[in-house]
Every structure is written in C-alpha cells, then in structure tokens.
NUSEVO-670897 format. One record per residue (C-alpha): residue number from 1; residue in one letter; x, y, z. Coordinates in pm, whole numbers, plus 50000, padded with zeros to 5 digits. Example, Ala and Ser with C-alpha at 12.3 -4.5 7.8 and 13.67 -1.06 7.14 Angstrom:
BEGIN
PT  rofi  drendren   east  north     up
PT     1         a  51230  49550  50780
PT     2         s  51367  49894  50714
This chain:
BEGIN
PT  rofi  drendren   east  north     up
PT     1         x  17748  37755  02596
PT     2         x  17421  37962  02606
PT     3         x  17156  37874  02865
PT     4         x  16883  37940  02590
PT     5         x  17068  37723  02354
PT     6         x  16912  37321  02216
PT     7         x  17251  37224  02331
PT     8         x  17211  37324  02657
PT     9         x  16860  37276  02723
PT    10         x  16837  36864  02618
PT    11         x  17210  36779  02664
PT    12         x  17398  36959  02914
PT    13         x  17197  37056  03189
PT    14         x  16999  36669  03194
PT    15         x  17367  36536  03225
PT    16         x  17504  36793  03477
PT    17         x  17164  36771  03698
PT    18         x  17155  36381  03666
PT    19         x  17522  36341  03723
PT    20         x  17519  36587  04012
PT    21         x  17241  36378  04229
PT    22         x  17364  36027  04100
PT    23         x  17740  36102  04233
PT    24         x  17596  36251  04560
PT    25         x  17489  35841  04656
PT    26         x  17915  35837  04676
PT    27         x  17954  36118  04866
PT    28         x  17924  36517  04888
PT    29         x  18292  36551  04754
PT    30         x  18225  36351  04497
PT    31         x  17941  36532  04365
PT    32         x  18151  36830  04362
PT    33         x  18392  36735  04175
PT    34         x  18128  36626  03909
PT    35         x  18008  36994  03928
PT    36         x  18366  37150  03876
PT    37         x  18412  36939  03592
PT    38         x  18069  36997  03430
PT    39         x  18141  37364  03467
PT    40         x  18450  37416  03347
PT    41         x  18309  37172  03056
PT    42         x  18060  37425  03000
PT    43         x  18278  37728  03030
PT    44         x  18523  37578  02750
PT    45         x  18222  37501  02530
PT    46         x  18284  37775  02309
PT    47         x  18653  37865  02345
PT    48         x  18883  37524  02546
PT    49         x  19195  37717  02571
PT    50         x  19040  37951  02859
PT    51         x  18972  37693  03083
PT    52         x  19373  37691  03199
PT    53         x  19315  38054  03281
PT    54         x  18995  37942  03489
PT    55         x  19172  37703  03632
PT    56         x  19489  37925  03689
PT    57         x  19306  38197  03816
PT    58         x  19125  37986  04084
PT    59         x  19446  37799  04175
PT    60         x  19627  38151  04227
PT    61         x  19347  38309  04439
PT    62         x  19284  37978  04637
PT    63         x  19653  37972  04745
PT    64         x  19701  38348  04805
PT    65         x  19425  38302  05018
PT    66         x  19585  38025  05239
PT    67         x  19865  38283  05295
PT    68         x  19643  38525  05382
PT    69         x  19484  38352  05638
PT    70         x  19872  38214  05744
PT    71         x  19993  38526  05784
PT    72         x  19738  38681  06009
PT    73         x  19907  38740  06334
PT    74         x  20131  38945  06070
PT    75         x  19953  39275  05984
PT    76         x  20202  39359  05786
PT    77         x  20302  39069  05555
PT    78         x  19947  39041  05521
PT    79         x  19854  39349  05364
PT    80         x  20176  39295  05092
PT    81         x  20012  38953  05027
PT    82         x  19689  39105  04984
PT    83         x  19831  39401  04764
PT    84         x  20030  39168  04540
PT    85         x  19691  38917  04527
PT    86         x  19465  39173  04387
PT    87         x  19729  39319  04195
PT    88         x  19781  38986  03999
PT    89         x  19399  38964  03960
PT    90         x  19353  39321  03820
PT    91         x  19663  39249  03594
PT    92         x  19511  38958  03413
PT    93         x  19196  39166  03370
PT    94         x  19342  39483  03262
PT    95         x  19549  39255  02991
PT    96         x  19250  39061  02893
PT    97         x  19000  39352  02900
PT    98         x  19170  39694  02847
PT    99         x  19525  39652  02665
PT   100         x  19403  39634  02341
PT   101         x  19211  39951  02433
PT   102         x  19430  40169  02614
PT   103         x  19741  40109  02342
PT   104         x  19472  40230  02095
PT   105         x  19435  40534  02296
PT   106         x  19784  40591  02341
PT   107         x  19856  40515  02005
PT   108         x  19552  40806  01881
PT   109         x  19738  41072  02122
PT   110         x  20077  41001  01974
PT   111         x  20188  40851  02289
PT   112         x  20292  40470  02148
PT   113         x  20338  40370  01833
PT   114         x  20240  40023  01800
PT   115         x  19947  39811  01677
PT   116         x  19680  39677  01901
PT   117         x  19725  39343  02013
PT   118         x  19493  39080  01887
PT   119         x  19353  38958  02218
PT   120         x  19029  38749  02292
PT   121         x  18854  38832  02606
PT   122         x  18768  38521  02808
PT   123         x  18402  38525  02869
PT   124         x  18308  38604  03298
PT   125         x  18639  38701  03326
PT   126         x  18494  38995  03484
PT   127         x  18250  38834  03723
PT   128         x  18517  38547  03781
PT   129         x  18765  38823  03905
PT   130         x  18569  39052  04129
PT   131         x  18432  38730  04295
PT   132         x  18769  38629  04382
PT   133         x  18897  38950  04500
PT   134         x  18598  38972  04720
PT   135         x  18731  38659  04851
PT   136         x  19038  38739  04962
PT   137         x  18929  39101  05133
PT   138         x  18695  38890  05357
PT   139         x  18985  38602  05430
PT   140         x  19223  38939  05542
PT   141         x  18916  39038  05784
PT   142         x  18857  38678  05882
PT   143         x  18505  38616  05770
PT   144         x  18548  38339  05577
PT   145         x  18620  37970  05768
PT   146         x  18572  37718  05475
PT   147         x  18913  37637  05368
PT   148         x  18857  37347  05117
PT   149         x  19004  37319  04784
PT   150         x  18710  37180  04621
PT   151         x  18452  37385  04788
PT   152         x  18642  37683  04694
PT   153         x  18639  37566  04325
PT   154         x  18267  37479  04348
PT   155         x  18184  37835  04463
PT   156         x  18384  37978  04189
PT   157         x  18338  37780  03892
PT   158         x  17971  37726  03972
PT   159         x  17816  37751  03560
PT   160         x  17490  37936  03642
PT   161         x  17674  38273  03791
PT   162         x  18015  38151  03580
PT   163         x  17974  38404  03292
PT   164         x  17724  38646  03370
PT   165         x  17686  38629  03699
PT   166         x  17517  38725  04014
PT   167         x  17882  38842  04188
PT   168         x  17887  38589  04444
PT   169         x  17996  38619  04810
PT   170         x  18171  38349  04985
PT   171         x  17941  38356  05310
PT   172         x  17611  38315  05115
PT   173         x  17728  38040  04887
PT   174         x  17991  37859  05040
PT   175         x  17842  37700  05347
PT   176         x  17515  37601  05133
PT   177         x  17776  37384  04899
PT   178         x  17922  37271  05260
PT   179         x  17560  37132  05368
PT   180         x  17550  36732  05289
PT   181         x  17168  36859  05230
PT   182         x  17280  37049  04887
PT   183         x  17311  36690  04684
PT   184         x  17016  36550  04747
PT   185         x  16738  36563  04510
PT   186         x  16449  36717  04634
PT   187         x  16169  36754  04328
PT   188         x  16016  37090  04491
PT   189         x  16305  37264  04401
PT   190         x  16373  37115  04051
PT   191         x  15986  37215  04050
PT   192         x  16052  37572  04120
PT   193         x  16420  37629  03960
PT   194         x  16244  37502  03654
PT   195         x  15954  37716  03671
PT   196         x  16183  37997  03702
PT   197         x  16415  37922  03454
PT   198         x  16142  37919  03219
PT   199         x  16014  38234  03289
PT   200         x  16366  38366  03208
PT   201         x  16376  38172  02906
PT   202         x  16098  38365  02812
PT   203         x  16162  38744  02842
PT   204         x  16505  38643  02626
PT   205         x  16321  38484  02354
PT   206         x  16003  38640  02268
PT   207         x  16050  38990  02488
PT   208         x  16428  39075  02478
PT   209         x  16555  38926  02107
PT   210         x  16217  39069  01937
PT   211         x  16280  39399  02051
PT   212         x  16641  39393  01918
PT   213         x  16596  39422  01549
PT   214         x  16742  39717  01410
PT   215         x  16907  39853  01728
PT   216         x  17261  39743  01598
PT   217         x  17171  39909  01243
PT   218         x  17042  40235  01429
PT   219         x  17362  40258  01688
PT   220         x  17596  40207  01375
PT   221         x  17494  40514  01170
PT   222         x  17360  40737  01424
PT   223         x  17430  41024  01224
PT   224         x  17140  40979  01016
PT   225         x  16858  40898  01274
PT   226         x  16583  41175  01260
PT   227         x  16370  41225  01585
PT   228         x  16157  40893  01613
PT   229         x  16417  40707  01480
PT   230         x  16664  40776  01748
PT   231         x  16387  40757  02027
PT   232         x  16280  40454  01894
PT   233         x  16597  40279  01864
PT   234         x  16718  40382  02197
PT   235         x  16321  40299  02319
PT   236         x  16426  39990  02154
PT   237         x  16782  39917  02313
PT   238         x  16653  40010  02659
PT   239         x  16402  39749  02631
PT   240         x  16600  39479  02495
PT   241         x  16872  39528  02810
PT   242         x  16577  39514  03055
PT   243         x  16446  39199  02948
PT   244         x  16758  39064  02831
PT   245         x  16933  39081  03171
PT   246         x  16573  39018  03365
PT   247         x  16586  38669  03163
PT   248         x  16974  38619  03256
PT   249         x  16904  38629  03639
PT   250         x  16595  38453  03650
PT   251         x  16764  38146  03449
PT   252         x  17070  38202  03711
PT   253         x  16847  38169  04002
PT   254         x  16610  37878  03875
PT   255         x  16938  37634  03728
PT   256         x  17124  37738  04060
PT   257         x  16713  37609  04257
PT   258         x  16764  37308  04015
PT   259         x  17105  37204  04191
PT   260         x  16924  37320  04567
PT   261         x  17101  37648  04608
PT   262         x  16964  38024  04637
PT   263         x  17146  38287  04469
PT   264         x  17130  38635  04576
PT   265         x  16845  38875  04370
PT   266         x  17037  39061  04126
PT   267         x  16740  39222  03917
PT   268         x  16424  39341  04087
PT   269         x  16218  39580  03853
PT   270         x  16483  39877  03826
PT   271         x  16266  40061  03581
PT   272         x  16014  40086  03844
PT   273         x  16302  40295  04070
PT   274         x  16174  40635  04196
PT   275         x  16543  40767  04169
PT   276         x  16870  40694  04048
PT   277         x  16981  40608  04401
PT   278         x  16692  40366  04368
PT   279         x  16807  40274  04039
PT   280         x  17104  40139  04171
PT   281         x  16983  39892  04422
PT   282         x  16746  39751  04194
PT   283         x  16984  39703  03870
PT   284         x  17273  39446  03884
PT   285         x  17260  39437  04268
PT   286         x  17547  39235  04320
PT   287         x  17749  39437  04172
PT   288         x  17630  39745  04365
PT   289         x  17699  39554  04694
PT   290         x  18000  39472  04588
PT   291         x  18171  39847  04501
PT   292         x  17972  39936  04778
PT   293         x  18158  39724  05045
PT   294         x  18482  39670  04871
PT   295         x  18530  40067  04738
PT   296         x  18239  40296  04814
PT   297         x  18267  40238  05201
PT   298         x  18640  40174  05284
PT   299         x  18724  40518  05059
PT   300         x  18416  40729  05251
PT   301         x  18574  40619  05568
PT   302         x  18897  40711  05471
PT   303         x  18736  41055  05356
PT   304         x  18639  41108  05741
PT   305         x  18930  40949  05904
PT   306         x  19135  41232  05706
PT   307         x  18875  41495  05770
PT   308         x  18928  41407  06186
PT   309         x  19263  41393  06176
PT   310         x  19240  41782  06012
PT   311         x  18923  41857  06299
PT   312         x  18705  41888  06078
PT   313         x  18347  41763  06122
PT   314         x  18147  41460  05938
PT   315         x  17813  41478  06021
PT   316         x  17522  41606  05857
PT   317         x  17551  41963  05859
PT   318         x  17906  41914  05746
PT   319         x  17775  41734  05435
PT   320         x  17552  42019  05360
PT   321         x  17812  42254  05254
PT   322         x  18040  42243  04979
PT   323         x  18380  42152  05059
PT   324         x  18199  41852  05333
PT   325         x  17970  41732  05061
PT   326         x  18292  41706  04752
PT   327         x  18488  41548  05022
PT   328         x  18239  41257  05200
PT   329         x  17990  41203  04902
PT   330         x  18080  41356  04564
PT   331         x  18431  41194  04575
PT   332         x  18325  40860  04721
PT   333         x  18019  40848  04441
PT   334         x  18216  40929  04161
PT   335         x  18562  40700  04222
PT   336         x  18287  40388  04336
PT   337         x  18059  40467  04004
PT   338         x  18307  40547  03747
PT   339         x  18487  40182  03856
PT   340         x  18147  40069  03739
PT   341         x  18107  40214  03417
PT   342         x  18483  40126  03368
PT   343         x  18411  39728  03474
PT   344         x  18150  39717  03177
PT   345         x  18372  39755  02931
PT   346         x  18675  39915  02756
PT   347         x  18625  40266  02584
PT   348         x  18547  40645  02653
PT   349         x  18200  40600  02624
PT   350         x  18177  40306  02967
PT   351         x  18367  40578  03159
PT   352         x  18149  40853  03037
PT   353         x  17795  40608  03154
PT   354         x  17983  40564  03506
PT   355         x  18039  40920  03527
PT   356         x  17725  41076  03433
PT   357         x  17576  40830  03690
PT   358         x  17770  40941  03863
PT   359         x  17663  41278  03881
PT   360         x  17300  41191  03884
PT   361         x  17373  40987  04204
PT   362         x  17534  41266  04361
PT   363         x  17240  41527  04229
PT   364         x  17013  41251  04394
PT   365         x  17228  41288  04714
PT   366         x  17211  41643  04743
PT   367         x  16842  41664  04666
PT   368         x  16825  41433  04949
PT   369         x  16993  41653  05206
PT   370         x  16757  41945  05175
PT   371         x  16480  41749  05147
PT   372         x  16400  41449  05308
PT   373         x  16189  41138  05171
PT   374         x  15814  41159  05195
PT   375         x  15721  40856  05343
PT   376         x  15375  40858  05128
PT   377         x  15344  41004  04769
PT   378         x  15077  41041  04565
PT   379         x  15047  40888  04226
PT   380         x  15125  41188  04048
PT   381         x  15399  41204  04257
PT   382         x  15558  40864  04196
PT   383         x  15466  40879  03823
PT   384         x  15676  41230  03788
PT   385         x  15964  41054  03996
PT   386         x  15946  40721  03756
PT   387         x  15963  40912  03442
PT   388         x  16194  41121  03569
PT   389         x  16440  40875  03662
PT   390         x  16395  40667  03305
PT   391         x  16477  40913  03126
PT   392         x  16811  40956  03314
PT   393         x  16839  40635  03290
PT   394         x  16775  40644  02894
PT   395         x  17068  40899  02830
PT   396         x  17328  40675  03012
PT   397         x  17209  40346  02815
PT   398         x  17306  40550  02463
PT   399         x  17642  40560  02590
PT   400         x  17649  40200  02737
PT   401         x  17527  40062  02393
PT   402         x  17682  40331  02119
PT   403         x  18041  40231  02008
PT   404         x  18201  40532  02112
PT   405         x  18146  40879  02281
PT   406         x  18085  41082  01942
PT   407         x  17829  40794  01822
PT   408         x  17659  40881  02154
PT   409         x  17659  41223  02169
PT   410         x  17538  41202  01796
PT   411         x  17294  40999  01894
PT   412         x  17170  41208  02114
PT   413         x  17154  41457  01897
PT   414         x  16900  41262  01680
PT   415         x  16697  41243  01936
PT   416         x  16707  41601  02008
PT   417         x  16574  41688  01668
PT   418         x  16939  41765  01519
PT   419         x  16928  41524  01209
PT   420         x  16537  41664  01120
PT   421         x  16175  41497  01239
PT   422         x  16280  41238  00911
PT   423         x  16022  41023  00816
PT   424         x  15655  41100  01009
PT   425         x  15423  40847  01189
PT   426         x  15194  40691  00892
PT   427         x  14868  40721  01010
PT   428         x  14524  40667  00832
PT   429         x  14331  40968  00659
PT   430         x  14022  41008  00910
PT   431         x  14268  41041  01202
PT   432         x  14357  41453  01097
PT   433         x  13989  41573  01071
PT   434         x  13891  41384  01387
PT   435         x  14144  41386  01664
PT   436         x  14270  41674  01873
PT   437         x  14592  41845  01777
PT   438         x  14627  41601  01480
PT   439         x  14646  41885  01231
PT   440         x  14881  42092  01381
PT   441         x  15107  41808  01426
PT   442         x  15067  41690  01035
PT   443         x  15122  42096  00937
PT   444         x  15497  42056  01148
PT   445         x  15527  41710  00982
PT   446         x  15520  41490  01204
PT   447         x  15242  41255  01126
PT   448         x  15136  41196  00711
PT   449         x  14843  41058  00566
PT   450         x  14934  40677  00447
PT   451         x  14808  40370  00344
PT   452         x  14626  40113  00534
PT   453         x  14925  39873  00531
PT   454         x  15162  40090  00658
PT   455         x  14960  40252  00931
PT   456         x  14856  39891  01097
PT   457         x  15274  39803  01053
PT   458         x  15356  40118  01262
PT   459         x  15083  40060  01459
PT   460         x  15163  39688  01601
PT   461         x  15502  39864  01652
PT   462         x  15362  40121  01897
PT   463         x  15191  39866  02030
PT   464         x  15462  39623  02078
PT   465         x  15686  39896  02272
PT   466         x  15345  39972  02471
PT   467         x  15270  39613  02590
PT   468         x  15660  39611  02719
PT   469         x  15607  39913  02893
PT   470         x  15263  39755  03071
PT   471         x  15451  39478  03139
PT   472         x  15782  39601  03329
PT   473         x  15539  39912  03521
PT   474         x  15230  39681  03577
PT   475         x  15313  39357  03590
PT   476         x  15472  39147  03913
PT   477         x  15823  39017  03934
PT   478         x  15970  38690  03895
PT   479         x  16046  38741  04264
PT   480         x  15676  38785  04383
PT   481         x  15557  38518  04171
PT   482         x  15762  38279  04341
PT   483         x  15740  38450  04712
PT   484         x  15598  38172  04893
PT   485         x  15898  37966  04822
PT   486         x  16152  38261  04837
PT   487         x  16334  38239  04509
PT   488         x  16638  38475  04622
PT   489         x  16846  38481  04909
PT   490         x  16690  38850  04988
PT   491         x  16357  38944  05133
PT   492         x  16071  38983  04829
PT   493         x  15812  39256  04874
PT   494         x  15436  39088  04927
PT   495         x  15127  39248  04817
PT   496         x  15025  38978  04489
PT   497         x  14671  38836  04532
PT   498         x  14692  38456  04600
PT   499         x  14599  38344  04271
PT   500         x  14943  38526  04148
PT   501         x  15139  38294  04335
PT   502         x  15300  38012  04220
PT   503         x  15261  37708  04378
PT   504         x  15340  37323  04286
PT   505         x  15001  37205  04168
PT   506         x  14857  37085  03817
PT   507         x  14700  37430  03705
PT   508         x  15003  37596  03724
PT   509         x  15220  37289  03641
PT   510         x  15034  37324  03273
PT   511         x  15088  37708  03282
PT   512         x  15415  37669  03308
PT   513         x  15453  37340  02995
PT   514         x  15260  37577  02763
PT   515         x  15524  37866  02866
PT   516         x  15791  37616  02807
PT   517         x  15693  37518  02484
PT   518         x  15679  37858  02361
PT   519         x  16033  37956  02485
PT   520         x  16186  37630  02343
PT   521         x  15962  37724  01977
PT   522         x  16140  38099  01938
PT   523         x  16523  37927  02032
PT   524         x  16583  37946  01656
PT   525         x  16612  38334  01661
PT   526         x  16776  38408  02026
PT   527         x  17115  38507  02039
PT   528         x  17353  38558  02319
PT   529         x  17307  38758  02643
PT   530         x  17411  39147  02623
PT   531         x  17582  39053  02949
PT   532         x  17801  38807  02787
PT   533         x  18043  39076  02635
PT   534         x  18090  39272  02999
C-alpha cells in the first residue's frame, strides 16, 4: 500500500488512526495489538503471502534475542547465538535480494550453469532486517531492557518506517511505545503529523513524479543520449530522488506524529552538503548511523587494536602517512561504504556507487588531514564547495539509477560529449544578434534558431529544473518549518524568521487545506517511492 495512494489516504489510515485511539480506552496492549495488525494488514496489501515471512522474521529475532539476553553471564555461547542470529537474518536477505543476482553472475563467468531463480523480493525486507540485527547487537551489549513480545512487534512492524524506512533503533522507539501517554489522542500532534505529511505528499506529487518523465526512456538507451540529453536526464533523475525520498521521510515522520511518536530525521537538505563527508550525514541518516555503529566503528577499532598489538601508533600523525591512513581510514571507509552501495540493491553497478563513494569519502578524509575546516567561509567559498560536492554526487546517482555498469559508464559518456552535442537548445531568432557569446555557441551548434513554440517548450523546461534548484538551495526544510514543535527526534538548525514557522492557528491551518487539496488533485499520476525497490 502506497502512502500517496486514495486507498490509503480515505480508508486505511482513518481506520488505523481511529482504531488505534478507540482501543487505547481498553488498554495500552490492546492498542498495540490493533497497530500490529493494521500493519501487517498494510504490509500484505499488495503481496499477502509475505506477511508469514514478517511475521517469521520477527518471531526468529524476538526469540534469539531472549537467548541472548539468557545467555549473558556466558560470553561465549553468546557470541555463537549472536553469530548464528545475524547469520539467519543475512541468509534470508541474501536469498531474497541477491540469489537471483549472483547465480546470474556465476552463470555469465562460466562458473554455474543454471537458470536464475524466479524470486520476488518482499518489499522493506531490507529496512526490516538491518533493524533487527541492530537489535540484537544492542541486547549482546545490554542496552536494551524492554523485553515484551508485543512491544517488540510494535517497534518492528510499525507501517510508517515498515517499507522504506527511517532504520529504527530500539532505544529511541521502544520506550515511547512503552509510555501509556503514546495512545492517547492529543489533536496538536494529529495537527502537526498532518501538516507534515502533507508537505511530503507534496514534493512526491507535483515535485518528484513531474520531474520523472523520460528518465526511464533516457537510462534505457543511453547509448544514444547527446550532451544535453544525458545532463538533462541525469539533471532529471537527481531531482526526482531528492524530492522523491524528501517526500518519503516527511510522510514517515508526520503519520508516525499522527500516532504521537517522533521518528529520527533521516533527510535534512543533503544537496546543500559542503562535502561528501557532509553528504553523508545529511542523506538517509539512519542508515549512516547505522554502518557507522554496527561496521564503520567496531572494524576501525579493530584496525588499532591490531596496529597496538604490532606497536604501532594510531594517532594523528600516524594517519597522515600512507600505510596509517590505508589501515585506520581507507579500509574502514571503503568495507562500511561499499556495504552501502551493496544494501541498495543487487548488481555491479550498487557496488560500483558504494565504492566510488567510497573513494570520495576517503579523498574528503585526506583533504581533511592537511587542512583543517575553516570555521567561516565566504560565499564563494561555500558555493565552490556545494557545486563541487553535487557534482560528485551526480556521477554516483548514474550508477545508482542505470541498469548496469556499461549503461553507466555509457551514460557518462553522453554526458561527456561522446555520442555528439545532438539536438541544440531552440532558442528564438533575436537571441544570436543580441546576447553575449550567443554566436559562437550557435557556430559550434549548440543553440539553433527555432520557432516560437518550441523555444517557450524548452524554455518552461529550463525553468522547471531552475525553480527545483531554488527550491532545494534556497528554500527551508520541512524540519525548520516545524522547529517550534521539533518534528524529529534530532536537534533542527534555527535561523527562519517567525512568520516561517508553523504554528496551529487558522492562517496556516488554510495554508496547509489548499496544500492538501493540491497533493490529493495530482494522486492520479504518482507512482511508487524510488525507495520502495531498495
């Protein structure tokens, strides 16, 4: 079921939200077990026979973590319990996820010789997974204490972070589902959640779907894009994701407000990062937090447990050389990073996007050695480092959205100027004579004379791509919009003029119905979230 579906929006979330606060007058428990069974209603929407592996999967972790915690004053026993846990999780997701690929791979290298196996991935299975693994590295260091069965399932099966996410963490989530003060109704936060929601609804319908036409048709014959056609379809594809998965977290966080819980900020204007390493803590935080303390950190301190055991040093002038900075930061960055790229998806070209980050990150790392931040920079400054960092950016989205590593690369390529300039930008036959350089660039063919129609056409398209731009570099957040009532579990940086801030009164209250209506008149031409299929 999609959040910005008719289906959703005026049947199930009135029933889940109504049947939520009307069980709660029978008790907390009871309420939860209405929200278990409203999510795993809306997780089998589209598909019923992967709710048993929901339900499995939950089951499975839920008792592996009892033994976990049982087996605690054994070290030992633990860890196997631990091992085999995760192992059993990873299995299910390599099967689900990356069978069907990797027997194609071994099949194309003459290693097997058998056909691909038909096999459906479950949608969230990802996010599902990872949150559960989570959970049972923080029940082997003893940081969780909840140990119900049906708060458990509530954290897990939980429909706004179900499919897409945010990556949840036991400690954030849990003990708000614990709180007697979760189920009751409070309108200030139906108020907000809505607000937010709608805002989300939004940047999916009329920013992020818009922008999507004839990015699948580009990314499927890359091999004859000329210049602008490349650059604009991976303009394009980059600005679809953005707004795409900006619309995805807000309607997370506001239907998770609806239900009086905070989720953790998982989107907070990445394109407005000033490096990669900025990037990164901007774009799909929880899922930087979680490599981060689940892979990045335990294999870094493994890196200078070794490197003290052989007497060798780990502090910063160590990291400055070559062997020190391949050992405690090159290694750590590219293991944590490539795990990304792999978690996205199944095929060379995911592996390639985690890598090449990768290597920016590690750039980004070294630049950072030799010269430490500026703690002011001026606007040329920060306008270098924010192009700059797009643009790396840009190159790793052709791999994330091409369907393979020579479609990229080809792609690329068009951009480049491989395939030709192709067709020129139309423009109108008083623009040569009169503007600057506009000769010269009609002589190399790149802009020709046209007709008035098809001048204003490419013009609204510049235009379109140009208001997006103003928006995502100019425009405030979702999060400092909503700072007075802090929308996210995380801090939200200040600096919006009052009038900017949303508030529960009757100018903004008809703001936000006009908004509304104008999401819920462009549902006919949304599709599903780009997330959906990670």
């Amino acid at each position: 079921m999609l959040f910005n579906s008719v289906t959703f929006l005026f049947g199930f979330l009135p029933i889940a939200l109504g049947g939520y606060f009307a069980t709660a007058r029978f008790g907390r428990r009871v309420a939860s077990v209405w929200l278990v069974a409203a999510s795993l209603v809306f997780y089998g929407w589209l598909n019923p026979a992967f709710v048993p592996l929901l339900a499995a999967s939950t089951g499975f972790n839920f008792c592996t973590a009892r033994l976990l915690a049982a087996t605690r004053s054994r070290p030992a026993v633990q860890r196997w319990v631990l091992r085999a846990g995760v192992a059993v999780n990873l299995g299910a997701l390599v099967y689900y996820k990356y069978l069907g690929w990797l027997v194609g791979l071994g099949d194309s290298w003459g290693l097997l010789h058998t056909s691909v196996p038909a096999i459906v991935l479950p949608l969230g299975i990802s996010f599902f997974t990872f949150t559960q693994i989570g959970y049972l590295m923080d029940v082997r260091d003893g940081t969780t204490e909840d140990r119900s069965l049906l708060n458990y399932a509530v954290f897990v099966t939980f429909f706004p972070h179900l499919i897409a996410g945010p990556i949840l963490h036991n400690r954030d989530i849990m003990p708000q589902f614990a709180d007697p003060a979760t189920c009751r109704f409070l309108a200030r936060n139906l108020g907000i959640g809505l607000s937010i929601f709608i805002l989300g609804l939004l940047k999916k319908t009329l920013l992020a779907d818009p922008t999507a036409v004839g990015v699948a048709e580009a990314f499927a014959r890359p091999d004859t894009l000329p210049l602008f056609a490349a650059w604009h379809a991976v303009l394009c594809y980059s600005l679809q994701l953005y707004f795409d998965f900006s619309g995805y977290s807000d309607m997370a966080i506001g239907l998770a407000r609806m239900f009086n819980v905070r989720f953790p900020l998982n989107f907070n204007s990445p394109y407005k990062a000033q490096s990669v390493i900025d990037y990164w803590q901007r774009w799909h935080m929880t899922l930087t937090r979680y490599l981060t303390q689940y892979v990045y950190t335990p294999l870094a301190l493994w890196v200078m447990r070794r490197r003290l055991a052989r007497r060798l040093k780990v502090n910063h002038a160590a990291q400055t050389t070559t062997g020190g900075f391949a050992a405690m930061i090159a290694l750590p960055v590219f293991v944590t990073i490539g795990l990304a790229g792999i978690w996205h998806g199944s095929g060379a070209q995911f592996l390639v996007f985690g890598l090449l980050h990768a290597a920016y990150l590690t750039t980004n790392r070294a630049w950072r050695l030799h010269h430490p931040p500026v703690a002011r920079l001026g606007g040329r400054s920060v306008l270098w480092r924010v192009t700059l960092t797009y643009l790396c950016v840009l190159v790793g989205a052709v791999f994330f959205r091409a369907p393979s590593v020579p479609a990229a690369l080809s792609m690329l390529g068009g951009m480049a100027g491989r395939h030709g300039i192709g067709p020129a930008l139309p423009v109108l036959a008083w623009v040569p004579g009169h503007l600057p350089g506009a000769a010269w660039l009609q002589a190399l063919g790149m802009i020709q004379v046209t007709d008035r129609h098809t001048t204003v056409q490419a013009g609204r398209d510049v235009l379109w791509l140009v208001a997006l731009y103003a928006i995502i570099w100019g425009a405030p957040n979702t999060q400092q919009i909503f700072i007075r009532f802090a929308p996210a579990l995380e801090a939200v940086e200040p600096g919006l003029p009052a009038w900017l801030r949303w508030q529960p009164s009757p100018i903004w209250a008809v703001a936000f119905g006009c908004l509304g209506m104008l999401g819920l008149l462009a549902l006919g031409g949304t599709g599903e979230f780009l997330y959906f299929q990670f």
